[in-house]
C-alpha positions, -999 to 999 in steps of 0.1 A, spaced: -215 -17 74 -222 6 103 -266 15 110 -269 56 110 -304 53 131 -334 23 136 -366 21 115 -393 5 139 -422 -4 117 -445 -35 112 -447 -24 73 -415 -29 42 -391 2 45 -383 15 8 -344 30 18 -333 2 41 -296 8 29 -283 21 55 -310 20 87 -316 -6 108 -353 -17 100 -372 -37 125 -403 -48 133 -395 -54 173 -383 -28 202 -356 -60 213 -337 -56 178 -334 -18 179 -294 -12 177 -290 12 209 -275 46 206 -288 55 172 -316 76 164 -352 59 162 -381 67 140 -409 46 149 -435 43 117 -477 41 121 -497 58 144 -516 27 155 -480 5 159 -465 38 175 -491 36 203 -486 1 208 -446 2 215 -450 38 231 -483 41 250 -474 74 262 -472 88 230 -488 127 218 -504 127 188 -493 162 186 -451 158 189 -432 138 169 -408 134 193 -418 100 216 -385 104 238 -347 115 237 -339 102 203 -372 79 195 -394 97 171 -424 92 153 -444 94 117 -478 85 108 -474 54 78 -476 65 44 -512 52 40 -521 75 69 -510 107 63 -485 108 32 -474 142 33 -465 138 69 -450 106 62 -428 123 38 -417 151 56 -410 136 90 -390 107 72 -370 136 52 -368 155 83 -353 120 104 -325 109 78 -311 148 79 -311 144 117 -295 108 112 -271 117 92 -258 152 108 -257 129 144 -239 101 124 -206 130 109 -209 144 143 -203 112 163 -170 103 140 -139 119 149 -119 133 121 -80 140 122 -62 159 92 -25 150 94 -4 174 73 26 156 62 43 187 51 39 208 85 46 175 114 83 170 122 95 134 114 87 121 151 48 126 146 51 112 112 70 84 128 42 78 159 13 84 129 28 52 110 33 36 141 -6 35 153 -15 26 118 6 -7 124 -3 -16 158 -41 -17 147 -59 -40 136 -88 -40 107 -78 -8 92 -101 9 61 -85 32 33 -106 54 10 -92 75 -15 -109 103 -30 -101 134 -50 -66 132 -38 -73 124 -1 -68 87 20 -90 86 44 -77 57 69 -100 45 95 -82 32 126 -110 9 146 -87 10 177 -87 44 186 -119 51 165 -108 76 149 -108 85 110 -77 103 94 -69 123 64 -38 126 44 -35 143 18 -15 132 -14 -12 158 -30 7 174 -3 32 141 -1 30 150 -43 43 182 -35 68 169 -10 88 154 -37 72 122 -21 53 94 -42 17 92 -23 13 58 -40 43 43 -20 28 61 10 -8 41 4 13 9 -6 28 10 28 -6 16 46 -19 -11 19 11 -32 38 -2 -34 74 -21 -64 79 -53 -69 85 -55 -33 61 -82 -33 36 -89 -7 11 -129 2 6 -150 9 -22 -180 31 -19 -194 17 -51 -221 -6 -28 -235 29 -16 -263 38 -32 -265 81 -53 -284 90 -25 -263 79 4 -236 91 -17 -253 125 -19 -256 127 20 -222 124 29 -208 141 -6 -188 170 17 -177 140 41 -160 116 24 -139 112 54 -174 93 68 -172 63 39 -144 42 55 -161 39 92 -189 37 75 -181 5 53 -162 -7 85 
């Protein structure tokens, strides 16, 4: 499973579900977000650090602990998972490929990536796959309703993308209602995610 941003903090971390919680500035995972928790453990990782801004440095932020200052705490942490999670949607590339409008060639070439890649992920939800190619990073949509409509059987559709090797299908059940909550209008997110 992919991090959405790091937790730096010398104390536990309640939601570590999904964030990368550390104690050390070595095991940060690099081009996430970073929240950095307690004032006093702040100061000592970022010396040049304002008591006044919670921002410490492009993308490095920071919170007083919960012992500190709880409401800040609170806020700042709410405030840092929205920001995590609209940089995580924005950073994944989404393509919607309309079986019913592409001529048979771009069907053809669509298949064609699918099988020359290697560790694909399938979600299906509310009559969508959502296939995650790792190769070209890229997440698409298909809807089966549409292949439904097309006469076609969307279950032979996912049985051939079931086929490739290497193809695994993912379950979101491991996520926990409030991850599921964040990405509720992107389920397109759950298969790189899971990846």
């Amino acid at each position: 499973m992919k991090y959405i941003a790091n937790i730096l903090t010398d104390k536990t971390f309640s939601d570590n579900e999904l964030y990368n919680v550390v104690s050390s500035k070595e095991s940060l995972v690099e081009g996430i977000p970073t929240l950095v928790v307690g004032w006093e453990f702040t100061k000592l990782n970022y010396p040049k650090v304002s008591i006044i801004d919670w921002k410490v440095e492009d993308g490095i932020y920071w919170t007083f602990g919960n012992r500190e200052r709880r409401a800040v705490f609170e806020a700042r942490t709410k405030k840092f998972k929205e920001m995590a999670i609209n940089h995580f949607i924005k950073s994944v590339k989404y393509v919607n490929v309309s079986m019913l409008t592409s001529t048979n060639d771009e069907k053809l070439d669509f298949m064609n990536r699918l099988a020359c890649s290697d560790g694909i992920r399938i979600y299906c939800q509310w009559g969508m796959a959502y296939i995650y190619n790792p190769c070209e990073e890229v997440v698409y949509g298909v809807s089966l309703r549409e292949l439904d409509y097309m006469g076609k059987n969307g279950k032979a559709f996912l049985g051939e993308i079931y086929g490739i090797e290497n193809a695994e299908g993912v379950n979101a059940d491991s996520l926990s209602p409030s991850m599921k909550f964040a990405f509720r209008n992107c389920n397109y997110i759950i298969p790189y995610l899971m990846s």
